[in-house]
N, CA, C and O of each residue as an XYZ file, in Angstrom:
328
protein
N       0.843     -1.183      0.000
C       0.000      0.000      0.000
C       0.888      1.247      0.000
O       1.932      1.332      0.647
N       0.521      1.942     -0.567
C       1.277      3.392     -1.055
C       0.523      4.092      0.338
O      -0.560      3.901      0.890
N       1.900      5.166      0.643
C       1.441      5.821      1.643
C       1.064      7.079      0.987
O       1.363      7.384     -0.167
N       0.148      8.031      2.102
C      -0.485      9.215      1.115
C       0.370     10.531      1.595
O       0.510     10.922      2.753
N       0.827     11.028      0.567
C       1.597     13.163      1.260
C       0.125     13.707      0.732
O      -0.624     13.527     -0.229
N       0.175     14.536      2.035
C      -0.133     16.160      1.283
C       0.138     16.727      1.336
O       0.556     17.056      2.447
N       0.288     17.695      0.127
C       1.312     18.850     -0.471
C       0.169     20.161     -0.402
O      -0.891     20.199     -1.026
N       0.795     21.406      0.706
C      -0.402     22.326      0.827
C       0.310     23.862      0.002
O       1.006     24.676      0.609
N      -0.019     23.957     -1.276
C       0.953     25.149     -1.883
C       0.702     24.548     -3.138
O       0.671     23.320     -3.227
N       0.533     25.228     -4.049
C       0.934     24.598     -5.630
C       1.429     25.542     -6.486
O       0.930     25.848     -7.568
N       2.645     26.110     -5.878
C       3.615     27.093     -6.635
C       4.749     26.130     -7.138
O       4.781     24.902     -7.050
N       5.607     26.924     -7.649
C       6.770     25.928     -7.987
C       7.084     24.504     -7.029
O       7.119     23.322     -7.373
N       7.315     25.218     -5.548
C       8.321     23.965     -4.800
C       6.919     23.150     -4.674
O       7.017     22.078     -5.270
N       5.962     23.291     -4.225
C       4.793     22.394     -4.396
C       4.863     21.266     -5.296
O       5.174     20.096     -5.072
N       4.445     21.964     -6.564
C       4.808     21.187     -7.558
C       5.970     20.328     -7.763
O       5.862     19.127     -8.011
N       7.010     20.904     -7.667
C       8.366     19.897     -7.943
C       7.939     19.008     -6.282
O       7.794     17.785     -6.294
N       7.837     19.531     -5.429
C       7.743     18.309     -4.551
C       6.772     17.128     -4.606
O       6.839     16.184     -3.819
N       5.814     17.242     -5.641
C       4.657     16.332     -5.462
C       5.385     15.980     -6.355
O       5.874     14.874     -6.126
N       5.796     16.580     -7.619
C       6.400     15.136     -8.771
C       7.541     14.396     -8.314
O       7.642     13.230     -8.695
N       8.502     14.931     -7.485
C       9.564     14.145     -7.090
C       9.043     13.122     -6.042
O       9.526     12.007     -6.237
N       8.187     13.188     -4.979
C       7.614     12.168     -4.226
C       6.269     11.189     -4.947
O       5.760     10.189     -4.442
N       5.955     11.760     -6.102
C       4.930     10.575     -6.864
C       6.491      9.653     -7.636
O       6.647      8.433     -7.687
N       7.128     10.376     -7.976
C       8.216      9.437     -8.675
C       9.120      8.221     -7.250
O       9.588      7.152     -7.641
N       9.204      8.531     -6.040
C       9.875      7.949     -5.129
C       8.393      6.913     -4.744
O       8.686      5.921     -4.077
N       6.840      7.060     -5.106
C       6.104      5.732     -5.059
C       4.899      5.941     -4.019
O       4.068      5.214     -3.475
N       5.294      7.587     -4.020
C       4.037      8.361     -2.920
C       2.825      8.439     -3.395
O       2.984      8.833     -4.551
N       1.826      8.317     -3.223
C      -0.017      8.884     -3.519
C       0.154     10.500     -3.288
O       0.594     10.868     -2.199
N      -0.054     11.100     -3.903
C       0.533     12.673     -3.460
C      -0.951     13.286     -4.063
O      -1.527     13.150     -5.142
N      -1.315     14.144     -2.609
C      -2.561     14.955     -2.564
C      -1.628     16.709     -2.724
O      -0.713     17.239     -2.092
N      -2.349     17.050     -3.724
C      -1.780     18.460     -3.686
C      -3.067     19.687     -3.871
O      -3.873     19.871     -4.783
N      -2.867     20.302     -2.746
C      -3.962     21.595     -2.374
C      -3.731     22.879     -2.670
O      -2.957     23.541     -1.979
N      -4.414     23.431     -3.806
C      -4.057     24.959     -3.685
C      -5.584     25.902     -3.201
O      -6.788     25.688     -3.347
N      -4.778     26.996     -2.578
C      -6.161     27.974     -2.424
C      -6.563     28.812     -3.814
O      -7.718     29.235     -3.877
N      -5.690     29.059     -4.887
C      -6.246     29.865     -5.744
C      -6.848     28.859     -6.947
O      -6.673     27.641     -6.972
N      -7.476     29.514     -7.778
C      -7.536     28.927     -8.775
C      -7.550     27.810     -9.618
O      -8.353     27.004    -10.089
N      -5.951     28.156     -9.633
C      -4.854     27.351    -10.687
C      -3.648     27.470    -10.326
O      -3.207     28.559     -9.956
N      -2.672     26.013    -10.386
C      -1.612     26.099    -10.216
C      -0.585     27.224    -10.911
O      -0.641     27.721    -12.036
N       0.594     27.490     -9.579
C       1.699     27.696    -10.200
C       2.263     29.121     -9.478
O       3.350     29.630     -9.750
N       1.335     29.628     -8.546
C       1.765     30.482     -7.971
C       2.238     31.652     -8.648
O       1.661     31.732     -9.733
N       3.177     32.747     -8.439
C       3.765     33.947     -8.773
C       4.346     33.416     -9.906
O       4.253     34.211    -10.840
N       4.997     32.229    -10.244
C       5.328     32.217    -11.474
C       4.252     32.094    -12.647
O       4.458     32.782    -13.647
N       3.208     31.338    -12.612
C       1.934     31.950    -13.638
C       1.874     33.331    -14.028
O       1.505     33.817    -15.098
N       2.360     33.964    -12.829
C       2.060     35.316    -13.488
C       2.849     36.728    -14.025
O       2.559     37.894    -14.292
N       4.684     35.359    -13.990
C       5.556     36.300    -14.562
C       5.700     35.776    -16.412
O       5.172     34.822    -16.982
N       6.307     36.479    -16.764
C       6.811     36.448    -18.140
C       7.566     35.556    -18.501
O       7.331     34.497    -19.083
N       9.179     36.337    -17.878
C      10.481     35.738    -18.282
C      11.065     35.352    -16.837
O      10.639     35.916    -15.830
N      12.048     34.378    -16.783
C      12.952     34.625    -15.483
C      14.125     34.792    -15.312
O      14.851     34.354    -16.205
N      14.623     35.307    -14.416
C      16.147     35.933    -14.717
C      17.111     34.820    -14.333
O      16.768     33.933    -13.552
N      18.363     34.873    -14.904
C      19.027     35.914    -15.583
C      18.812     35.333    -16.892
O      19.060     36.177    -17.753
N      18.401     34.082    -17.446
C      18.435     33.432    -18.892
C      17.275     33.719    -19.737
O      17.219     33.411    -20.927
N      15.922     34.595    -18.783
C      14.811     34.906    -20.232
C      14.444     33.850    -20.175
O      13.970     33.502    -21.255
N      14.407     33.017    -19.345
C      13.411     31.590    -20.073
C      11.807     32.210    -19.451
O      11.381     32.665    -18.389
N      11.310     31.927    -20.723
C       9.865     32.004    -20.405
C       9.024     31.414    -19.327
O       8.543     30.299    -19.528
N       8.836     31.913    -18.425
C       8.042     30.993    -17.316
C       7.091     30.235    -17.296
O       6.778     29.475    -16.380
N       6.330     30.460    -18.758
C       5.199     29.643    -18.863
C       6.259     28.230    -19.470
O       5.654     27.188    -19.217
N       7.402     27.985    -20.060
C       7.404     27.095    -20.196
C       8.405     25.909    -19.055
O       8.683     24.710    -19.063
N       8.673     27.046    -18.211
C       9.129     26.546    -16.473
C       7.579     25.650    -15.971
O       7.663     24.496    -15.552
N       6.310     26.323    -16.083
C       5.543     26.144    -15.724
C       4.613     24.923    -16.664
O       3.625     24.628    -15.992
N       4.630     24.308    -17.710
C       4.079     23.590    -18.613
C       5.249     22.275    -18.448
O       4.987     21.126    -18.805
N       6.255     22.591    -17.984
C       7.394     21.130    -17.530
C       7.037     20.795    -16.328
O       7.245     19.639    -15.961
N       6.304     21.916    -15.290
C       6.225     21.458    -14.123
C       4.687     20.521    -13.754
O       4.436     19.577    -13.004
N       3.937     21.291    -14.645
C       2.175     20.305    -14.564
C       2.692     19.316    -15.474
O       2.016     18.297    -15.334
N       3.432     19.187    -16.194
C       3.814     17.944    -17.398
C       4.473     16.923    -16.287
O       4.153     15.757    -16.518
N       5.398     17.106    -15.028
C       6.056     16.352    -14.234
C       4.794     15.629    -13.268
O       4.904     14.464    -12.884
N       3.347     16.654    -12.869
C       2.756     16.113    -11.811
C       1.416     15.369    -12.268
O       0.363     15.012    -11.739
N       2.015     15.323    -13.538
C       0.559     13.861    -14.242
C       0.564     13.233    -13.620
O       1.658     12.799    -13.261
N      -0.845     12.634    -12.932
C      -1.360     11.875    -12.296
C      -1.217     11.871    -10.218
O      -1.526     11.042     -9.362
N      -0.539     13.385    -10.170
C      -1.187     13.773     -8.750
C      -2.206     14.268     -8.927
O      -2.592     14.828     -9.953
N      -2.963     14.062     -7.578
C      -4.249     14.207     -7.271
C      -4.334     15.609     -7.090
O      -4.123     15.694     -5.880
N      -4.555     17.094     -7.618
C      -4.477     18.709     -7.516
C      -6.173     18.958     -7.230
O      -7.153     18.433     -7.758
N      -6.073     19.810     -6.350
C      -7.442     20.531     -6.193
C      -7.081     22.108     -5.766
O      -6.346     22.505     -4.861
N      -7.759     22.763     -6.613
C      -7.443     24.010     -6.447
C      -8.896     24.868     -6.198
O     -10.029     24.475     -6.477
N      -8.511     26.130     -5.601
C      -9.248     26.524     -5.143
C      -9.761     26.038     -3.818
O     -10.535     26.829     -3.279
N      -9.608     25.343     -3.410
C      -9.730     24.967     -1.752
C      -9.338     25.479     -0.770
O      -8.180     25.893     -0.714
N     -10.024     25.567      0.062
C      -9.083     26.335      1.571
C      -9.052     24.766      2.325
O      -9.669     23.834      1.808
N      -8.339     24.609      3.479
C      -8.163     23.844      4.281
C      -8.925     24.336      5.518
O      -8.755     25.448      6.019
N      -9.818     23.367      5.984
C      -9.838     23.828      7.410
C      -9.372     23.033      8.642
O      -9.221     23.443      9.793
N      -9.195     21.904      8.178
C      -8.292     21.343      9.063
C      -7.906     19.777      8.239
O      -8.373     19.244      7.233
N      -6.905     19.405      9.146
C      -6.400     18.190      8.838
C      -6.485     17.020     10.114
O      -6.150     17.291     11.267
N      -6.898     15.934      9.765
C      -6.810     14.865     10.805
C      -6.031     13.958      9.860
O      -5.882     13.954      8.638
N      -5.522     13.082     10.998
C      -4.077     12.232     10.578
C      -4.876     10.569     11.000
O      -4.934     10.173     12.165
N      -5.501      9.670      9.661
C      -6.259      8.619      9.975
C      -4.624      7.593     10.037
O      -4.658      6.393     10.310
C-alpha cells in the first residue's frame, strides 16, 4: 500500500515536490487555495538571468505532476491524521 503526502501550496516547490515524491512511489494529494496552479510564477513572463519564459518553467512542471491528485481553489480547514 502506497502511503499518502499532502502537499499544501501549488507554486513551484509544491509542484516539484509532489512530482519528485509521486516518482519515489508516494499517492501525493496536492492543495491549492487559488484557482490554478503555479503560484507567482503563472504570473511572470520571463525569469532571470536566462529569459526563459516561465510559462514554459511552468508547462514542464504540470507535465512532471501527471497523475497527482491537484485541487485548487480549496481552503483547508483542518487536517486529521487517519
Amino acid at each position: 500500500m502506497k502511503n499518502n503526502i499532502l502537499i499544501i501550496g501549488g507554486g513551484p516547490a509544491g509542484l516539484e515536490a509532489s512530482a519528485q515524491l509521486q516518482r519515489m512511489g508516494y499517492n501525493v494529494i496536492l492543495i491549492e487555495k487559488s484557482p490554478e496552479l503555479g503560484g507567482h510564477l503563472a504570473k511572470w513572463d520571463r525569469l532571470f538571468p536566462d529569459g526563459v519564459p516561465a510559462d514554459d518553467v511552468l508547462k514542464g512542471l504540470l507535465r512532471e505532476t501527471e497523475g497527482v491528485k491537484c485541487f485548487t481553489d480549496t481552503d483547508i480547514r483542518a487536517i486529521n491524521r487517519l
